[in-house]
DOVO-572516 format. One record per atom (N, C-alpha, C): residue number from 1; atom name; x, y, z. Coordinates in nm, 4 decimals, decimal comma, always signed. Layout:
# DOVO-572516
PT    k   a         u         v         w
PT  NUM  CA         X         Y         Z
...
//
This chain:
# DOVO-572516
PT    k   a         u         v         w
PT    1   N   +0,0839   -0,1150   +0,0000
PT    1  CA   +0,0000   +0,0000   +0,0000
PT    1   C   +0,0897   +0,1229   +0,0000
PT    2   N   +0,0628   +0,2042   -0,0938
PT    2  CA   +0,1276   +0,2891   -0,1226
PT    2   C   +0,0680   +0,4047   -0,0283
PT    3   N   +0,1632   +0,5402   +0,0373
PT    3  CA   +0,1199   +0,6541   +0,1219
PT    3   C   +0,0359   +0,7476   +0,0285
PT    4   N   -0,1490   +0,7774   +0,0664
PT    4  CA   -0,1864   +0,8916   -0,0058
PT    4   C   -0,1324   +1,0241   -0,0107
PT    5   N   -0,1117   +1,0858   -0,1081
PT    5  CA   -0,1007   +1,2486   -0,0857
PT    5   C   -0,1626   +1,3672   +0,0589
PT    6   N   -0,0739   +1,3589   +0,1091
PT    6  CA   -0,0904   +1,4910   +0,1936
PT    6   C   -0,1103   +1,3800   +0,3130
PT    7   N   -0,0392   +1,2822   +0,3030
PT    7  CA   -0,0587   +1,1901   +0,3991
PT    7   C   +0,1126   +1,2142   +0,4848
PT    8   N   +0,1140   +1,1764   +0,6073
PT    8  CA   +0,2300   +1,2066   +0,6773
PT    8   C   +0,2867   +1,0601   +0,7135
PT    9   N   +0,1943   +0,9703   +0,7054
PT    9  CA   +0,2817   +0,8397   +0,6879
PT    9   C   +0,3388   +0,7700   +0,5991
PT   10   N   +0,4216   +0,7306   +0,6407
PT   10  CA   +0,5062   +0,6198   +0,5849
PT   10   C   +0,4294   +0,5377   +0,5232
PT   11   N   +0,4697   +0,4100   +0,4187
PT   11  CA   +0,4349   +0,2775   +0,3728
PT   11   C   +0,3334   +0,1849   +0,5120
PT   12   N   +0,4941   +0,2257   +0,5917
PT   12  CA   +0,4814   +0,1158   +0,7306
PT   12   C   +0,4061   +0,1627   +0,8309
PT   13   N   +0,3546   +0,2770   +0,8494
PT   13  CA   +0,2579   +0,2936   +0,9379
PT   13   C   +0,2869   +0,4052   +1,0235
PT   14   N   +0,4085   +0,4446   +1,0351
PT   14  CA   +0,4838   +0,5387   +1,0827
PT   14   C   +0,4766   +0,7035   +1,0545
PT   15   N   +0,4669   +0,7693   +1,1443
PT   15  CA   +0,5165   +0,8896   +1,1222
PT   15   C   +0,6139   +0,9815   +1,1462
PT   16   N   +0,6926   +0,9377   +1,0681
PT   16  CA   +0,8609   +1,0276   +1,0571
PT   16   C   +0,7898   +1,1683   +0,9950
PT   17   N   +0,8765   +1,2143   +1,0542
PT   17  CA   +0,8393   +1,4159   +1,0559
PT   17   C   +0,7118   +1,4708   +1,1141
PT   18   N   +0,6649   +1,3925   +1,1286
PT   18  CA   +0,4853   +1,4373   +1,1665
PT   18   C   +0,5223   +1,4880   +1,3475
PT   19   N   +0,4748   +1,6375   +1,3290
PT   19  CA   +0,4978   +1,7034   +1,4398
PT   19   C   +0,3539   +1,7443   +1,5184
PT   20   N   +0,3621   +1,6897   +1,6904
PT   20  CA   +0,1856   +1,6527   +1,7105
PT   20   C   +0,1276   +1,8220   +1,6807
PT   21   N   -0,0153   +1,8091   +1,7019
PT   21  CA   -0,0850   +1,9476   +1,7138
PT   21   C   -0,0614   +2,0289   +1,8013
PT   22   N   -0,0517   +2,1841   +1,8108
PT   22  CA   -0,0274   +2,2527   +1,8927
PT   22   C   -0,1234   +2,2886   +1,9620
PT   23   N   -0,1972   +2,3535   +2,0463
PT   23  CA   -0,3016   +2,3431   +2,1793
PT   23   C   -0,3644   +2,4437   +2,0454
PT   24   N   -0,3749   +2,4837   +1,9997
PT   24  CA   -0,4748   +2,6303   +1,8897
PT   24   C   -0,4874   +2,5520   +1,8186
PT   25   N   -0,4432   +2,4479   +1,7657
PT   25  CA   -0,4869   +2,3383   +1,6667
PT   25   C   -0,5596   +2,2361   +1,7110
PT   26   N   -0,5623   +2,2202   +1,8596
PT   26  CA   -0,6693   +2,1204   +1,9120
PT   26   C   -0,7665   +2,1811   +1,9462
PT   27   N   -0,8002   +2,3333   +1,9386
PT   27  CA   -0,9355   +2,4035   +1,9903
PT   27   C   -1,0097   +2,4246   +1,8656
PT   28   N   -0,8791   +2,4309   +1,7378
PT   28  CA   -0,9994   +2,4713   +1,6430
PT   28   C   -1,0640   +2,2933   +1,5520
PT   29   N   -1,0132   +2,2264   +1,6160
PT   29  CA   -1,0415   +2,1056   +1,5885
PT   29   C   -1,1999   +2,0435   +1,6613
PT   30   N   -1,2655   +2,1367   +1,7750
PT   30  CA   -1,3611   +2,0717   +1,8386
PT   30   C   -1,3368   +2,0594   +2,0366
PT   31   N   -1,2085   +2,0932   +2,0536
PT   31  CA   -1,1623   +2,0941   +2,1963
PT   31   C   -1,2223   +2,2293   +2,2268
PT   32   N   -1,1917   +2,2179   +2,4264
PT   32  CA   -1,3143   +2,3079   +2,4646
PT   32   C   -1,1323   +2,3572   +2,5194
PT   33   N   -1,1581   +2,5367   +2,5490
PT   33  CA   -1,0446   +2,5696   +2,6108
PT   33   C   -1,1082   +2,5924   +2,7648
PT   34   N   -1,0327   +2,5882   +2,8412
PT   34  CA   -1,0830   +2,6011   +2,9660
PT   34   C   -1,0541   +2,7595   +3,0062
PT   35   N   -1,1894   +2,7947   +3,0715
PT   35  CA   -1,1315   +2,9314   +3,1338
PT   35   C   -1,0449   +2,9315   +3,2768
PT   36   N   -0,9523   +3,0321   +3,2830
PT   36  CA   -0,9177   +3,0264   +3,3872
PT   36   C   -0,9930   +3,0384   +3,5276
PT   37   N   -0,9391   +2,9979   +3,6396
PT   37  CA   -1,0209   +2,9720   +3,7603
PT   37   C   -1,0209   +3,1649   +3,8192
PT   38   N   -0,9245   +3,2226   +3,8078
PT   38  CA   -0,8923   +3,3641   +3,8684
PT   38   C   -0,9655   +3,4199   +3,7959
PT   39   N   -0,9942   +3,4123   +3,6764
PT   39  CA   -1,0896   +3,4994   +3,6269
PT   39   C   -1,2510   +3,4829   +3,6151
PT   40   N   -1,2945   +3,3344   +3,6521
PT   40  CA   -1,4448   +3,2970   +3,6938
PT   40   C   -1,4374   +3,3747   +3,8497
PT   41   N   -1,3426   +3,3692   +3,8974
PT   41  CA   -1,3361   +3,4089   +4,0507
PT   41   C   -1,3367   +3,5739   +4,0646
PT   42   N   -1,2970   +3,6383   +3,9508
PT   42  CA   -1,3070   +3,8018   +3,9294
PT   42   C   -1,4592   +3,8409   +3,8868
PT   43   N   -1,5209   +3,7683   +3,7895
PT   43  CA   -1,6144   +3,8036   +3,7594
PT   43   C   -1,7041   +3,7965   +3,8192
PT   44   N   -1,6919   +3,6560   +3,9066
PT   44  CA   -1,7710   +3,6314   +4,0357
PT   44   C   -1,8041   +3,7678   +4,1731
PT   45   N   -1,6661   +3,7870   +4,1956
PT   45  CA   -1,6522   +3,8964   +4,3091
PT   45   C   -1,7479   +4,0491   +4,2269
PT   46   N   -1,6797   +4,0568   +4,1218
PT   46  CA   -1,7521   +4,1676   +4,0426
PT   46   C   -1,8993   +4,1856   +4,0468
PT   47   N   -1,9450   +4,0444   +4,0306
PT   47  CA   -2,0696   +4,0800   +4,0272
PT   47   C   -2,1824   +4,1112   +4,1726
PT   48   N   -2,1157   +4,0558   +4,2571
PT   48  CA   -2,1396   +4,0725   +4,4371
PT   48   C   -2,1029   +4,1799   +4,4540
PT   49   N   -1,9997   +4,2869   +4,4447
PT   49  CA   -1,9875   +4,3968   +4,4352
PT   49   C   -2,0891   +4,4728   +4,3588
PT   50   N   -2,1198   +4,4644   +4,2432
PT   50  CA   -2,2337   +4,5378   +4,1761
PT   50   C   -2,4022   +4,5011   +4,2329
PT   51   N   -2,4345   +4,3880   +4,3078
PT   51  CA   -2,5315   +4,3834   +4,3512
PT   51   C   -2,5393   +4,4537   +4,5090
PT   52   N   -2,3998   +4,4058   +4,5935
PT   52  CA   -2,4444   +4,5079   +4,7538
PT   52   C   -2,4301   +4,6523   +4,6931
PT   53   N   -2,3691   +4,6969   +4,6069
PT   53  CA   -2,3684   +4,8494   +4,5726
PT   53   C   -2,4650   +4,9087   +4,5452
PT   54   N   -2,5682   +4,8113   +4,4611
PT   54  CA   -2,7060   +4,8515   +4,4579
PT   54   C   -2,8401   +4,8324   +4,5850
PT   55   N   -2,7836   +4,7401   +4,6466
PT   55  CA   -2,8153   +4,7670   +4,7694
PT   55   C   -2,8031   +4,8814   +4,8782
PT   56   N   -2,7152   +4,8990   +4,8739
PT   56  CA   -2,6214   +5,0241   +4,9821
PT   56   C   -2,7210   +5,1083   +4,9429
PT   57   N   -2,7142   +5,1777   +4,7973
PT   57  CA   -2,7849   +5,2886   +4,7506
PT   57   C   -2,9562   +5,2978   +4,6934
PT   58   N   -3,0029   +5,1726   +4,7492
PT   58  CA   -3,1374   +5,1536   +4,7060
PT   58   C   -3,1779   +5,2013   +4,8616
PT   59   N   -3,1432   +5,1699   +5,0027
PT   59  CA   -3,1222   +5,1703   +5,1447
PT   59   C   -3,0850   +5,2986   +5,1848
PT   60   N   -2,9779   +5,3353   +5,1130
PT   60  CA   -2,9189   +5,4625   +5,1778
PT   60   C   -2,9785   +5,6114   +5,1437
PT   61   N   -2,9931   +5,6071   +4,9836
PT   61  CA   -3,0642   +5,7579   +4,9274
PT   61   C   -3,1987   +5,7423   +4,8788
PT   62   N   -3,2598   +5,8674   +4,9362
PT   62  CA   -3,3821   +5,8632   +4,9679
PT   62   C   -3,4313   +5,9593   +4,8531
PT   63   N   -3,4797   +5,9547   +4,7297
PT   63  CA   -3,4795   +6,1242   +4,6535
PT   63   C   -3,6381   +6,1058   +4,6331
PT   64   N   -3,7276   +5,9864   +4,6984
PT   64  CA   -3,8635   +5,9479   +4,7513
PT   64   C   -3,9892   +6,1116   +4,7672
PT   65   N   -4,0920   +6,0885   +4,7575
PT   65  CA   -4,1865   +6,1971   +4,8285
PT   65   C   -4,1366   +6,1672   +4,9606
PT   66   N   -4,0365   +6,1106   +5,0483
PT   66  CA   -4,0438   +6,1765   +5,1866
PT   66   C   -3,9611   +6,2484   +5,2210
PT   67   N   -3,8532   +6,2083   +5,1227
PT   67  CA   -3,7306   +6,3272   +5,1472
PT   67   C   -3,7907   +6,4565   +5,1172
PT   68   N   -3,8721   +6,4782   +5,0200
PT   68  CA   -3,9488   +6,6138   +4,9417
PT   68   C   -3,9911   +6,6565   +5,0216
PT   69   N   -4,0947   +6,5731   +5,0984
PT   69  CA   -4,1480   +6,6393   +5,2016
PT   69   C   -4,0526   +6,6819   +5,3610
PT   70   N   -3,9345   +6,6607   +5,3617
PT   70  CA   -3,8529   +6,7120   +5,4597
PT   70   C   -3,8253   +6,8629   +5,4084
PT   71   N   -3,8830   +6,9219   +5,2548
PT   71  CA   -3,8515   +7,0361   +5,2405
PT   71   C   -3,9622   +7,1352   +5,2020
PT   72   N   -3,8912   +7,3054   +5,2586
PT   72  CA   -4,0425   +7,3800   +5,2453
PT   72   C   -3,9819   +7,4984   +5,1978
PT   73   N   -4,0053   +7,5772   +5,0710
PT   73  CA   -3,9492   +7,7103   +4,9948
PT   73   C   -4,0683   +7,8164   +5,0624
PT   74   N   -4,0034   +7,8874   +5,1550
PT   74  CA   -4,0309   +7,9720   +5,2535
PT   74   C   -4,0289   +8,1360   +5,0898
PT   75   N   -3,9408   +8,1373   +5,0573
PT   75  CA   -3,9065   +8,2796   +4,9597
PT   75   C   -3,8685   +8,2224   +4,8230
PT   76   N   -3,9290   +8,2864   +4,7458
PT   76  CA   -3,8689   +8,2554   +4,5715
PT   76   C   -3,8819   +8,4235   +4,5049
PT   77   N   -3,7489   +8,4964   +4,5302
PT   77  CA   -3,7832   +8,6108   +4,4376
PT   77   C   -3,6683   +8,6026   +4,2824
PT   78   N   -3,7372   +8,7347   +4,1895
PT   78  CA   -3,6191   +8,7687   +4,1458
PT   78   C   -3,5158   +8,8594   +4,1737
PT   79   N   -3,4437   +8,8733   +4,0745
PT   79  CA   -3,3235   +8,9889   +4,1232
PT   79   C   -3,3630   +9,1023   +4,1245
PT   80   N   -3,3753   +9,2365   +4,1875
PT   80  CA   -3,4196   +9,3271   +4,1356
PT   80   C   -3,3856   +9,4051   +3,9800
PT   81   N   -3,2567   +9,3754   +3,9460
PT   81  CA   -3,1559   +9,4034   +3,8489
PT   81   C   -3,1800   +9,3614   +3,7672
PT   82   N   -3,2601   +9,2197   +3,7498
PT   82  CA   -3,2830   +9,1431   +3,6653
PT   82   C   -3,1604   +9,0092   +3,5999
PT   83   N   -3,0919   +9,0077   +3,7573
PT   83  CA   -2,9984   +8,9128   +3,7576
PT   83   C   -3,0352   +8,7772   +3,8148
PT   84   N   -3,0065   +8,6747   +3,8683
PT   84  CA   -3,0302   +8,5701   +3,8869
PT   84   C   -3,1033   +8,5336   +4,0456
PT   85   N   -3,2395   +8,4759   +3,9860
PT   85  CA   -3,2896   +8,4861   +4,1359
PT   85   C   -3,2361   +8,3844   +4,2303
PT   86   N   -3,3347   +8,4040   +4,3673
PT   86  CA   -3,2881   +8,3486   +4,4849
PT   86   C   -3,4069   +8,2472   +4,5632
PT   87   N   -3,3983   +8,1583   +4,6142
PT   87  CA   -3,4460   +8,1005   +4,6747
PT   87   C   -3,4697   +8,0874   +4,8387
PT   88   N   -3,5167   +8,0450   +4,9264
PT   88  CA   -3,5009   +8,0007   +5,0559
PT   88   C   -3,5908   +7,9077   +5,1389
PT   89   N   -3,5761   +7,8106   +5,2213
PT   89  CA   -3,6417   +7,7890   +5,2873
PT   89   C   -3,5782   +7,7137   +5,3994
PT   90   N   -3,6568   +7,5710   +5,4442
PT   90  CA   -3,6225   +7,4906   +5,5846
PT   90   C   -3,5887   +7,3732   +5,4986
PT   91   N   -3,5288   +7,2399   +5,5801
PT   91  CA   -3,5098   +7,1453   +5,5666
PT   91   C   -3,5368   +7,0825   +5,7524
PT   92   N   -3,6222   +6,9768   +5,7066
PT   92  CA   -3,6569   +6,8922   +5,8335
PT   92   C   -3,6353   +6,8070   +5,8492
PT   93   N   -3,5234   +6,7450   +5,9113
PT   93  CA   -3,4665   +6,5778   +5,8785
PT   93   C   -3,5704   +6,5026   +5,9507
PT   94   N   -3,6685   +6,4211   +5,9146
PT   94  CA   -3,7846   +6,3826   +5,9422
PT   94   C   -3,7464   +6,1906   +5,9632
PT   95   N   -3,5806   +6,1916   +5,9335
PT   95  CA   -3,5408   +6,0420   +5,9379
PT   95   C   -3,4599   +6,0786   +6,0961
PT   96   N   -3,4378   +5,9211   +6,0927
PT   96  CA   -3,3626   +5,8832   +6,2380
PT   96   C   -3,2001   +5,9099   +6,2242
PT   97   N   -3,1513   +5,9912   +6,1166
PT   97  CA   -3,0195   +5,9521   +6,0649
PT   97   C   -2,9873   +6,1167   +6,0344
PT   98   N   -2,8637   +6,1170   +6,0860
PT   98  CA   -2,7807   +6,2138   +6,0308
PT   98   C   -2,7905   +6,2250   +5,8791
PT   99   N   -2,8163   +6,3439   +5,7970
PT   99  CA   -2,8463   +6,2899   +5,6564
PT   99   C   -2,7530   +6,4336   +5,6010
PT  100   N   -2,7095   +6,4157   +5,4412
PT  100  CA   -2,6760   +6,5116   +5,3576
PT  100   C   -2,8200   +6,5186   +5,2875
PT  101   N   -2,8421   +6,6510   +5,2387
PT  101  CA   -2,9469   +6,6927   +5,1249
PT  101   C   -2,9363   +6,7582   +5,0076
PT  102   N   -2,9291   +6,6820   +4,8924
PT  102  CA   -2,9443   +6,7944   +4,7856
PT  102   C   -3,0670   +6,8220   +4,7420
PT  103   N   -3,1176   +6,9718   +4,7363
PT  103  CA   -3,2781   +7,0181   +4,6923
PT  103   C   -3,2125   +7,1149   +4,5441
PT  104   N   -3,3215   +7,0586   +4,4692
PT  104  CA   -3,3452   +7,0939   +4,3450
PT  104   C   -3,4601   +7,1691   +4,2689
PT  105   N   -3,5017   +7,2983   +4,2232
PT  105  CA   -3,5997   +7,3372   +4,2135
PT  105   C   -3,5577   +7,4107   +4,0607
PT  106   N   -3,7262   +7,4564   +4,0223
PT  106  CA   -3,6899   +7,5239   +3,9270
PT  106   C   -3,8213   +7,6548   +3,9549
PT  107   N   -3,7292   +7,7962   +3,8954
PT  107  CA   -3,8484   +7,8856   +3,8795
PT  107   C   -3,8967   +7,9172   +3,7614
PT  108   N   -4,0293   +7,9364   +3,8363
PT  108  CA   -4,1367   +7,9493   +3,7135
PT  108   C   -4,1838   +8,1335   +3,7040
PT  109   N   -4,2321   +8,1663   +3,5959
PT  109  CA   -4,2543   +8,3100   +3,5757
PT  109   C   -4,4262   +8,2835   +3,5536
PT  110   N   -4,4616   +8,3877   +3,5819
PT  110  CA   -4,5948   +8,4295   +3,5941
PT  110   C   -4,7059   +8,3044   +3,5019
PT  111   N   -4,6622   +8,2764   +3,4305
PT  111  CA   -4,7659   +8,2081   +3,3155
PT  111   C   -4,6791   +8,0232   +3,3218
PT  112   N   -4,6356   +7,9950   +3,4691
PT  112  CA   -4,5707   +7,8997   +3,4998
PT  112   C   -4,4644   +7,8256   +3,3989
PT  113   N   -4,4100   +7,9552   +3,3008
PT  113  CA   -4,2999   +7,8378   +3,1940
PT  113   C   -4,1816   +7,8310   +3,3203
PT  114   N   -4,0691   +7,7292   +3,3124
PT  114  CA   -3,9487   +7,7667   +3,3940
PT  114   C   -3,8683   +7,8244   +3,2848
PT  115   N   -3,8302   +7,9262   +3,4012
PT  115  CA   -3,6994   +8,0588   +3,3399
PT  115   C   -3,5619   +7,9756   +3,3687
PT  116   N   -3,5208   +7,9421   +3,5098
PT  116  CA   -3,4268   +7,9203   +3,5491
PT  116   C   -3,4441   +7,7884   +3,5891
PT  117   N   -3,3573   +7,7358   +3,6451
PT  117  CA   -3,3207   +7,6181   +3,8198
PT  117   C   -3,1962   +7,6406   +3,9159
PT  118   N   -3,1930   +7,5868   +3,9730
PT  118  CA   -3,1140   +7,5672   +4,0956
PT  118   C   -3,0980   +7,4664   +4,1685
PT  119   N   -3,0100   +7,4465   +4,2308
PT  119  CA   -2,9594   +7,3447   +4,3200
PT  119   C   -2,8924   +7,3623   +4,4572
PT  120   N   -2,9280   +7,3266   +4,5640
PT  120  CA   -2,8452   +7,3647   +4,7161
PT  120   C   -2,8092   +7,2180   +4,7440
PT  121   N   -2,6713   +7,1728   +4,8417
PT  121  CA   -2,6201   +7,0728   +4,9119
PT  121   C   -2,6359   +7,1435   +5,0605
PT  122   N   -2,7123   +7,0372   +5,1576
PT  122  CA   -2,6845   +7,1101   +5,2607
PT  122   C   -2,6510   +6,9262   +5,3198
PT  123   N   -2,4874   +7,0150   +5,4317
PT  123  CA   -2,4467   +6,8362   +5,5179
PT  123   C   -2,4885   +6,8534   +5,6549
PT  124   N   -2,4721   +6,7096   +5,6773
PT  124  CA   -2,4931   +6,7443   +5,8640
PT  124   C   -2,6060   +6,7144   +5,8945
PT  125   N   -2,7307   +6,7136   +5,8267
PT  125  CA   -2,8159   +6,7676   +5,8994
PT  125   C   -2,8662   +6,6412   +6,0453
PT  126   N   -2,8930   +6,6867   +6,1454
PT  126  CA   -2,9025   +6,5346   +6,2510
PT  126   C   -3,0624   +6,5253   +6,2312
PT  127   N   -3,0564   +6,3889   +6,2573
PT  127  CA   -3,1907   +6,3684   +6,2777
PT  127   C   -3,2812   +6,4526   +6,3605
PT  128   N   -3,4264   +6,5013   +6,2892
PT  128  CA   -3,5368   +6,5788   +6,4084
PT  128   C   -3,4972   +6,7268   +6,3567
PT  129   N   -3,3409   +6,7736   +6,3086
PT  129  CA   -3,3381   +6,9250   +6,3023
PT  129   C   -3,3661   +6,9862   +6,1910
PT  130   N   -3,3835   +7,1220   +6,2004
PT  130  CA   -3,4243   +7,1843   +6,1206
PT  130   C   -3,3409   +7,2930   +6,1038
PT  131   N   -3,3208   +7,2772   +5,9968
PT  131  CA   -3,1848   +7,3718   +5,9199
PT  131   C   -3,2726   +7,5024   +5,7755
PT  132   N   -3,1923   +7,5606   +5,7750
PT  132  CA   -3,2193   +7,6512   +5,6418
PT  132   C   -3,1644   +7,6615   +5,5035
PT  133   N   -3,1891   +7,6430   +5,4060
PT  133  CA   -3,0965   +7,6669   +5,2891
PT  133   C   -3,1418   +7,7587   +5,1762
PT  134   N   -3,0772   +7,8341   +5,1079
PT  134  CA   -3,0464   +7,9585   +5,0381
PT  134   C   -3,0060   +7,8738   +4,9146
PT  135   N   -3,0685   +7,9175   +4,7972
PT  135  CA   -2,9979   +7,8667   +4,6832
PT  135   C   -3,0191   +7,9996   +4,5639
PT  136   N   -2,9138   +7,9770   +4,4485
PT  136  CA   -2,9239   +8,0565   +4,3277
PT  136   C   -2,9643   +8,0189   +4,2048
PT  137   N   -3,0309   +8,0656   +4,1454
PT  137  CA   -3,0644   +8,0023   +4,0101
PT  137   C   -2,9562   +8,0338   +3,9232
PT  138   N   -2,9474   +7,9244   +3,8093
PT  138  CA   -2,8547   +7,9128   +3,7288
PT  138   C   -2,8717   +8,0271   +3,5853
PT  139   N   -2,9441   +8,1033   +3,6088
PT  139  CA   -2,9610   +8,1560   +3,4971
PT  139   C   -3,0394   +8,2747   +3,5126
PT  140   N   -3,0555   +8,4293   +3,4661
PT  140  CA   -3,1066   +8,5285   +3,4629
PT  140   C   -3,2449   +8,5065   +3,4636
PT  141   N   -3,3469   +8,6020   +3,5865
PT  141  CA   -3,4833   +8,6002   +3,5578
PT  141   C   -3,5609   +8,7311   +3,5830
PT  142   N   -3,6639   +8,8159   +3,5103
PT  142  CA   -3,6942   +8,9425   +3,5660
PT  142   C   -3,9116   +8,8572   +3,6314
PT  143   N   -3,8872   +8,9730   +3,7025
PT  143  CA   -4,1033   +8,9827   +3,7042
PT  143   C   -4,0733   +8,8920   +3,8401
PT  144   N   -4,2311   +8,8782   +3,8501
PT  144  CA   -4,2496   +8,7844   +3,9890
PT  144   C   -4,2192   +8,6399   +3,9673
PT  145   N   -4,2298   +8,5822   +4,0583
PT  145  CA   -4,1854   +8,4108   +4,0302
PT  145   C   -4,2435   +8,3368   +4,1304
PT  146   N   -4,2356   +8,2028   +4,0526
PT  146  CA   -4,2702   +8,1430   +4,1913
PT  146   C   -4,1545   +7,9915   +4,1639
PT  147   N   -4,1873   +7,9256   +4,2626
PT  147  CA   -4,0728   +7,8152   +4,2946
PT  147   C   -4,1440   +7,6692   +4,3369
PT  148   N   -4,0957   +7,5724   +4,2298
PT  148  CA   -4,1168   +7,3989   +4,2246
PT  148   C   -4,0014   +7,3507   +4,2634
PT  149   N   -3,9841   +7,2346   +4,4247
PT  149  CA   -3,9070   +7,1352   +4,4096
PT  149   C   -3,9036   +7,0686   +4,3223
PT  150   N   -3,8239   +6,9778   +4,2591
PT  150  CA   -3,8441   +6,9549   +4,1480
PT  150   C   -3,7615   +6,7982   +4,1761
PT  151   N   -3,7010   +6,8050   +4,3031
PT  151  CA   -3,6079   +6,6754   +4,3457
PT  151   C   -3,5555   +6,7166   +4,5128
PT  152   N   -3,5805   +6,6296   +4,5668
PT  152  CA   -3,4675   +6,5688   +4,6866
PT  152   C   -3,4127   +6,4895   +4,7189
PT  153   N   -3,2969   +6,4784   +4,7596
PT  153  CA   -3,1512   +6,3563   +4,7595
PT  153   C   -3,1471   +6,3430   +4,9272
PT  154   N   -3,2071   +6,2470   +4,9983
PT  154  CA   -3,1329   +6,2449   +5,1120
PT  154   C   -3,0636   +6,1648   +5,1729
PT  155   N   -2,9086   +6,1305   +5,1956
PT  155  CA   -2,8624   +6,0717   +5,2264
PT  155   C   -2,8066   +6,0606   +5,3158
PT  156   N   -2,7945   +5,8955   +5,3898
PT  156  CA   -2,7862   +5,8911   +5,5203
PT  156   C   -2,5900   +5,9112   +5,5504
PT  157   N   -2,5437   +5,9542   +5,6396
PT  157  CA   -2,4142   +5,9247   +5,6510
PT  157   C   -2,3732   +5,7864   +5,6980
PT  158   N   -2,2648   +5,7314   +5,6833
PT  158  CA   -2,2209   +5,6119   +5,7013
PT  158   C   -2,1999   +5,6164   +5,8664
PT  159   N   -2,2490   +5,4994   +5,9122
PT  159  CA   -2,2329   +5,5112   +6,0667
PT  159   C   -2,3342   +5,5717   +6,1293
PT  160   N   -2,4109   +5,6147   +6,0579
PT  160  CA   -2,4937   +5,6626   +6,1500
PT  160   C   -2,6075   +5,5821   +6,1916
//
């Protein structure tokens, strides 16, 4: 029996020169490659990290109607100048927790379009107290106004 073409054996059964497959030649042949163990073990941790993180912050910040209702816009004017108005009111930490607050509003002009918005951070605040915050609008407004929360952020401090 004579050796077919593109055949690597011999007459006798043998393979002189025939050099085995290299590991990329046994995967594209039907072999499975294995993933490494450190990296099932990264993706693993990764993903426990991305679920308590969403925990922490589903638990921790409150931007809910109750945080809203920890807040009350006491003053909404404009500038007299016709520069950028001003805001004011209370914040009532109405939770058991030392909390940060960001309040977000926007003013509205007579025929309720919004002209401007604004934003205040107030920290610290302890549970039960009642604090004040002052904010500026981001943008020029003339005439009377009036003022929409529009968002509250309240978050608890760690440890507390």
């Amino acid at each position: 029996m004579s050796p077919k073409r593109g055949d690597d054996r011999s007459a006798y059964g043998t393979t002189e020169g025939a050099v085995a497959p290299s590991a990329s030649q046994e995967r594209s042949r039907g072999g499975r490659r294995r993933v490494p163990w450190w990296l099932l073990l990264l993706v693993f941790l990764l993903i426990v990290a991305l679920i308590a993180l969403a925990i922490i912050l589903a638990h921790s910040n409150s931007s809910s109607s109750k945080a809203k209702q920890d807040v009350t816009v006491q003053a909404c004017n404009a500038d007299p100048g016709g520069g950028k108005p001003k805001a004011s009111g209370q914040i009532v930490n109405k939770s058991s927790k030392t909390s940060n607050y960001v309040v977000r509003l926007k003013f509205l002009d007579a025929q309720g379009n919004q002209v401007t918005d604004g934003v205040d951070g107030v920290k610290g605040v302890k549970a039960l107290e009642t604090v004040k915050f002052e904010l500026t609008g981001t943008g020029k407004a003339k005439g009377p106004l009036t003022c929409e929360v529009t968002g509250v952020t309240r978050t608890h401090l760690p440890g507390q």
